[in-house]
C-alpha positions, 0 to 999 in steps of 0.5 A: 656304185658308179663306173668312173669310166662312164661317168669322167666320159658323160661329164667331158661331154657334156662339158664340151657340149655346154661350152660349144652353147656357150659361144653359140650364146655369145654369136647370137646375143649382144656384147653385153650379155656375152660369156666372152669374160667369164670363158677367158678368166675360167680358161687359161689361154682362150681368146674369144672367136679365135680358131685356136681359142675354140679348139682349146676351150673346147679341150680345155672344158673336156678335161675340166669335166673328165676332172670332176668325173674322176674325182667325183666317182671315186669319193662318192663310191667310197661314200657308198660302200661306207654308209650303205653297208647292210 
């Protein structure tokens, strides 16, 4: 069984970290490698290398993981309880 609590914090987290490497990718590399498109068509209202933009992505990928931790959980513990019964 998985904590739900736990696993929606991880996968913010995480989320969060992956999105702060992300920018850091795109400071460091030319335009033509950037992730600039791909994090302003996957989140809604940010605009690259903008103070705003940042923060919002940053929130904006927090809860995109929170998201998939609290529906994760839930579906696979239900799994657990129904195919692990002894």
């Amino acid at each position: 069984m998985l904590n739900t609590k736990l696993v929606t914090w991880t996968l913010g987290i995480w989320a969060s970290i992956t999105f702060v490497v992300c920018v850091i990718y795109g400071l460091v590399t030319p335009q033509s490698l950037h992730m600039s498109g791909l994090l302003e068509q996957l989140l809604p209202a940010f605009k690259w290398l903008t103070w705003w933009g940042f923060l919002l992505g940053l929130v904006e990928s927090f809860l995109y993981g929170a998201y998939a931790g609290l529906v994760f959980c839930p579906i696979y513990n239900f799994l657990y309880r129904r195919f692990n019964a002894k």
